[in-house]
Structures are given as structure tokens and as C-alpha cells.
PyMOL commands that place a pseudoatom at each C-alpha (Angstrom):
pseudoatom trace, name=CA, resn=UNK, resi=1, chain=A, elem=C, hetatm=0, pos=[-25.226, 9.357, -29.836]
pseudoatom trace, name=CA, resn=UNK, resi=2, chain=A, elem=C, hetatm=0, pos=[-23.167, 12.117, -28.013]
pseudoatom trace, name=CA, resn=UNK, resi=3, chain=A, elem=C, hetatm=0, pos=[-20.383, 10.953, -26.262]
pseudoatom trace, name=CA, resn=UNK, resi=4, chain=A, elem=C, hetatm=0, pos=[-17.891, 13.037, -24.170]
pseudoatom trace, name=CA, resn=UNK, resi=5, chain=A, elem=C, hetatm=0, pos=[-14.925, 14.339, -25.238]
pseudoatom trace, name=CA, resn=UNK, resi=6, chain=A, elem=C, hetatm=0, pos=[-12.070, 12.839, -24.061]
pseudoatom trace, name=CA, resn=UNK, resi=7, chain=A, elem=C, hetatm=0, pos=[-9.186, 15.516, -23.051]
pseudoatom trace, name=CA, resn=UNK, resi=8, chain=A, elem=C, hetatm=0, pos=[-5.533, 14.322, -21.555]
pseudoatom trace, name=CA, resn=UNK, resi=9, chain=A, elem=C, hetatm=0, pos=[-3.906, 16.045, -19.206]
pseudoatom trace, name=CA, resn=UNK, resi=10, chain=A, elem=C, hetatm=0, pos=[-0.331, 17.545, -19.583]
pseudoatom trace, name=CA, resn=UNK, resi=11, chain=A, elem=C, hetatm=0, pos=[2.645, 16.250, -17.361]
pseudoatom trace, name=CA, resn=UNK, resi=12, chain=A, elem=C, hetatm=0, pos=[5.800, 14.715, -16.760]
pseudoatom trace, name=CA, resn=UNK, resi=13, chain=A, elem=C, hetatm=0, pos=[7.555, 12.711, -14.198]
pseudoatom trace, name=CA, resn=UNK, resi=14, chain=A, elem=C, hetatm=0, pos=[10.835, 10.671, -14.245]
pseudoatom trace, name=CA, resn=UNK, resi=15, chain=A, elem=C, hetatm=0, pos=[11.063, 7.352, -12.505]
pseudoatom trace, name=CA, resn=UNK, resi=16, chain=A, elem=C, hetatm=0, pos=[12.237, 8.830, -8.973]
pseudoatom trace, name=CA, resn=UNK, resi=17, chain=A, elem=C, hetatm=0, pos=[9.705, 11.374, -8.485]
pseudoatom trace, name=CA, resn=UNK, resi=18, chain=A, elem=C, hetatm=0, pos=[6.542, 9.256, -9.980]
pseudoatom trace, name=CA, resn=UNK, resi=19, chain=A, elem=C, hetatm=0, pos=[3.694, 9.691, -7.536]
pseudoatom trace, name=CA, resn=UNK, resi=20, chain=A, elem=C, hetatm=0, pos=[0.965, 7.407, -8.023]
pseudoatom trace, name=CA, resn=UNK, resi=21, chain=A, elem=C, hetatm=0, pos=[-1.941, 9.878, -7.058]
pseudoatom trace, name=CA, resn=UNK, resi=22, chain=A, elem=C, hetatm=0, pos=[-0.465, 12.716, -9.392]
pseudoatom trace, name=CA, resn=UNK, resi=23, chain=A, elem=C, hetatm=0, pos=[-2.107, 12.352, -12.949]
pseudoatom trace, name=CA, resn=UNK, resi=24, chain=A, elem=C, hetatm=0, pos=[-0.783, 15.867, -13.883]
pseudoatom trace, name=CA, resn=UNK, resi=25, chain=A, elem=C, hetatm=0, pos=[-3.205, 19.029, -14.520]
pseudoatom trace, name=CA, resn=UNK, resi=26, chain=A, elem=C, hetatm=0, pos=[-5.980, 19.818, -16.461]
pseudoatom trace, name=CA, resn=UNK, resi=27, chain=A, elem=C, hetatm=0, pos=[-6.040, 21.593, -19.924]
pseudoatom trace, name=CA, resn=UNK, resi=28, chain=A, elem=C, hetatm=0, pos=[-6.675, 25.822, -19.549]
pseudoatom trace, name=CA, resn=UNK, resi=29, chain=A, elem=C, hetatm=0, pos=[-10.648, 26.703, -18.741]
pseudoatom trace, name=CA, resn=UNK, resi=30, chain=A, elem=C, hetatm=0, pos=[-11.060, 22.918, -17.859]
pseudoatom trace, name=CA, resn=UNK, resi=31, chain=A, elem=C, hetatm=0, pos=[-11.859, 21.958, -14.559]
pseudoatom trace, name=CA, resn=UNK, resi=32, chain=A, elem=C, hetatm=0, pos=[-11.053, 17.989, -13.061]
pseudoatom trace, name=CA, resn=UNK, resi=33, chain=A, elem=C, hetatm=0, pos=[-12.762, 17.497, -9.655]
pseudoatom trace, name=CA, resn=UNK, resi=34, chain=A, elem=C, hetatm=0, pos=[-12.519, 14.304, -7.519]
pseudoatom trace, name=CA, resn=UNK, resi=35, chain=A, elem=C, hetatm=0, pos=[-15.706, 14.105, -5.613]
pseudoatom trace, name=CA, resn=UNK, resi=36, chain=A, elem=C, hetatm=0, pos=[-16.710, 11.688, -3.182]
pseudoatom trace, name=CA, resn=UNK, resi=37, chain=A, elem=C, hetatm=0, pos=[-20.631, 10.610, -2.684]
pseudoatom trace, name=CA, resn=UNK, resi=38, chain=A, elem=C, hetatm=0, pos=[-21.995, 13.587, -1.751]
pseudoatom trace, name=CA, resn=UNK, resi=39, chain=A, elem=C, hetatm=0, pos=[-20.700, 15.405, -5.044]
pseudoatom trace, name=CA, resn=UNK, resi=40, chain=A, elem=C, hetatm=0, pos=[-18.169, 17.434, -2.426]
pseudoatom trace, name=CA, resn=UNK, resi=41, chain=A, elem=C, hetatm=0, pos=[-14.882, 17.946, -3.495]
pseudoatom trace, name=CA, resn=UNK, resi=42, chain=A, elem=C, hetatm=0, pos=[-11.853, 15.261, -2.121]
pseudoatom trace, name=CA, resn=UNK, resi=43, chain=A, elem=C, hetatm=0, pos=[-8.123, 16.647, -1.290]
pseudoatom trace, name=CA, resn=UNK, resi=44, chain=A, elem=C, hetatm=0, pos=[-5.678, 15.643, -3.399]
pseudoatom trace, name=CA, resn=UNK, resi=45, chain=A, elem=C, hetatm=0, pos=[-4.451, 11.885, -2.554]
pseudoatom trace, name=CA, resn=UNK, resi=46, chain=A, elem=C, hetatm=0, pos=[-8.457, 10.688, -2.042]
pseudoatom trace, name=CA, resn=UNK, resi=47, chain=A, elem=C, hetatm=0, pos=[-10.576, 7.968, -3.867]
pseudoatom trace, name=CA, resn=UNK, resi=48, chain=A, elem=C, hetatm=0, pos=[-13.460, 9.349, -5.879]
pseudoatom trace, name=CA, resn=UNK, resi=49, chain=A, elem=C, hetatm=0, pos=[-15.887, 10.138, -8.539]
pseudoatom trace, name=CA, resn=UNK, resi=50, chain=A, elem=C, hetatm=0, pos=[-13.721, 11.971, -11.633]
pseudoatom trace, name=CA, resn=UNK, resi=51, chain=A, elem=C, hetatm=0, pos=[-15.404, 15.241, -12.774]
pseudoatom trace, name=CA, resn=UNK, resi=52, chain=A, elem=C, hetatm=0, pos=[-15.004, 17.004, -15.589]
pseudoatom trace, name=CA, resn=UNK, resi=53, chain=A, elem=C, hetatm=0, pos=[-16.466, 20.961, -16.501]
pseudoatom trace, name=CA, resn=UNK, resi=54, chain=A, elem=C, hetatm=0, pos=[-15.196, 23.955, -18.235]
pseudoatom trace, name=CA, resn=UNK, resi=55, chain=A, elem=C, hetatm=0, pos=[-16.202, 25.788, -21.455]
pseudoatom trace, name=CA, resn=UNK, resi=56, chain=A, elem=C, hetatm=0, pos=[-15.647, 22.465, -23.631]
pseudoatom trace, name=CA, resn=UNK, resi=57, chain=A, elem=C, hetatm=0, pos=[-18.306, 20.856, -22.005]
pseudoatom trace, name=CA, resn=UNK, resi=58, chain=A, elem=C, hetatm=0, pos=[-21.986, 20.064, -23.498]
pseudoatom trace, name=CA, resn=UNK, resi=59, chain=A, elem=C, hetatm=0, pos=[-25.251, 20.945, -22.279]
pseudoatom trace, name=CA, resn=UNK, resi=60, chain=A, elem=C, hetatm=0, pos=[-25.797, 17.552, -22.260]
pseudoatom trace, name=CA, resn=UNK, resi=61, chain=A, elem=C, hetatm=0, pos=[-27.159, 14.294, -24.287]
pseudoatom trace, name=CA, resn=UNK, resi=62, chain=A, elem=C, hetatm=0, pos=[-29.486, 15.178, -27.287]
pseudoatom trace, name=CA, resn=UNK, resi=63, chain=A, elem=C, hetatm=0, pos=[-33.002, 14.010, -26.450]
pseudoatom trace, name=CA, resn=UNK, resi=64, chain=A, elem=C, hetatm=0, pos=[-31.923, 11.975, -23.507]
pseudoatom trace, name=CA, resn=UNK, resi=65, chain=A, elem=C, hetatm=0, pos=[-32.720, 14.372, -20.599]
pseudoatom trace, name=CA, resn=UNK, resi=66, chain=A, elem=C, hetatm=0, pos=[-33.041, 11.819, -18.143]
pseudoatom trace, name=CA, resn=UNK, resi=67, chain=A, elem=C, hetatm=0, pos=[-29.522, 10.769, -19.026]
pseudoatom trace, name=CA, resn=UNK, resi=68, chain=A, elem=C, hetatm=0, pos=[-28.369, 14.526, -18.911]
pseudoatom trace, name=CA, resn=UNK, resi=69, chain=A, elem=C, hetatm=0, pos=[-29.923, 15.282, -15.533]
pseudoatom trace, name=CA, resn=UNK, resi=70, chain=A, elem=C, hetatm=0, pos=[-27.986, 12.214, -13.829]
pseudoatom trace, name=CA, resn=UNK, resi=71, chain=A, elem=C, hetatm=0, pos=[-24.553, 12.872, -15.303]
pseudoatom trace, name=CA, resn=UNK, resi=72, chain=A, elem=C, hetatm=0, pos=[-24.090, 16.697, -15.971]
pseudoatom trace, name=CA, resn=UNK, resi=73, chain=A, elem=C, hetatm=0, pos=[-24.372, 18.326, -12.095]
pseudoatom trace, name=CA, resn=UNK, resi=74, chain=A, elem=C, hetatm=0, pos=[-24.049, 21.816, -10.429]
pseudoatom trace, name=CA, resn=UNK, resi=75, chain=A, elem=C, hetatm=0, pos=[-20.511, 22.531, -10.295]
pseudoatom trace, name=CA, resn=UNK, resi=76, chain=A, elem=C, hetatm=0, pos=[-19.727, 22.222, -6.284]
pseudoatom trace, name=CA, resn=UNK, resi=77, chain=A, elem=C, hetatm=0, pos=[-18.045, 25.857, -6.480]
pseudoatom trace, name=CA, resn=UNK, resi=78, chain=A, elem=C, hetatm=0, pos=[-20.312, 27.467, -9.018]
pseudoatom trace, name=CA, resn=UNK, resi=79, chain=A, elem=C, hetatm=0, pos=[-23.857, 26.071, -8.862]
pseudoatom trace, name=CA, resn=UNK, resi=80, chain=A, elem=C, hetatm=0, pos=[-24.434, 28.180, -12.092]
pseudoatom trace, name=CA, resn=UNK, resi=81, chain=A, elem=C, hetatm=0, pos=[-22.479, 25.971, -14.310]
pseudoatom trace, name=CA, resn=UNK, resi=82, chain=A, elem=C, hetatm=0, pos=[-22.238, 21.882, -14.991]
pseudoatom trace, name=CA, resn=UNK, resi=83, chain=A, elem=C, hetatm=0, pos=[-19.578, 19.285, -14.348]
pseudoatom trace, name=CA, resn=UNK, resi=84, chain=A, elem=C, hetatm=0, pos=[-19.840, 15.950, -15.997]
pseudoatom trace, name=CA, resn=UNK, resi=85, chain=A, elem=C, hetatm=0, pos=[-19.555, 13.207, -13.946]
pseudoatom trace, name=CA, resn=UNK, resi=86, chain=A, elem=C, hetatm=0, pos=[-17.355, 10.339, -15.368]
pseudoatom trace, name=CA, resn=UNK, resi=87, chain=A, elem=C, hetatm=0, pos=[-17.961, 7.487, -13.555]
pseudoatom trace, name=CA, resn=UNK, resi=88, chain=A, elem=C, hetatm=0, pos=[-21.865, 7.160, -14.963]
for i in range(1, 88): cmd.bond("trace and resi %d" % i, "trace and resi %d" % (i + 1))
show_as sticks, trace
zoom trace
């Protein structure tokens, strides 16, 4: 069974300047969207859907394409490529 990879994202904050809504930034050529339920992307500080896309992503679950087609969407700025959507 495929499963996604998991990928952490690369910050620091000390005690005083901890921001709740700041979980750092994504790895280079990887993309992290928050989108609400129309798949459009929320400013930073909203409540949504975590996205992931870039070039580590896969075309999907092997011989599962109704699974693939629900969870691995047009990219909202670049119909042309997938974002995986985490919350599935």
C-alpha cells in the first residue's frame, strides 16, 4: 500500500516569540497550502484542509484510482500539477 511521505518542516522559535499559527516553512520545491472547502487557498492565521505538492509527490495510489482522484487535486495556482490533500 502507498502511503505518503511524511516531510517536516524547518524552524525555530524561542518561548517569547512562539506563535501558535506559525508551523515554520516548507522543504525547497515543496509546496504546503491551507485550503478551505472550496480547495481555495486560506491566509496565513486560517483553519483548513493541509495540502501538500511539489516534485516529491506521487502520481498517486497504485491501482486505487478512485482513491487517487479524491486525494491528489489540481494545484489551485497551477492546474497542471497535483497537491495531495492531507486531511482524506
Amino acid at each position: 500500500m502507498a502511503q505518503p511521505k511524511q516531510r517536516s518542516s524547518q524552524h525555530s522559535k524561542n518561548r517569547e516569540s512562539f506563535n501558535r499559527n506559525n508551523v515554520g516553512r516548507p522543504f525547497h520545491n515543496t509546496d504546503i497550502l491551507i485550503l478551505n472547502d472550496k480547495f481555495e487557498i486560506e491566509p496565513n492565521g486560517n483553519v483548513g484542509e493541509i495540502c501538500i505538492g511539489g516534485i516529491g509527490l506521487a502520481d498517486g495510489y497504485l491501482n486505487k484510482p478512485d482513491l487517487t482522484k479524491k486525494v491528489f487535486i489540481p494545484h489551485p495556482l497551477d492546474p497542471e500539477r497535483k497537491i495531495y490533500r492531507t486531511g482524506i
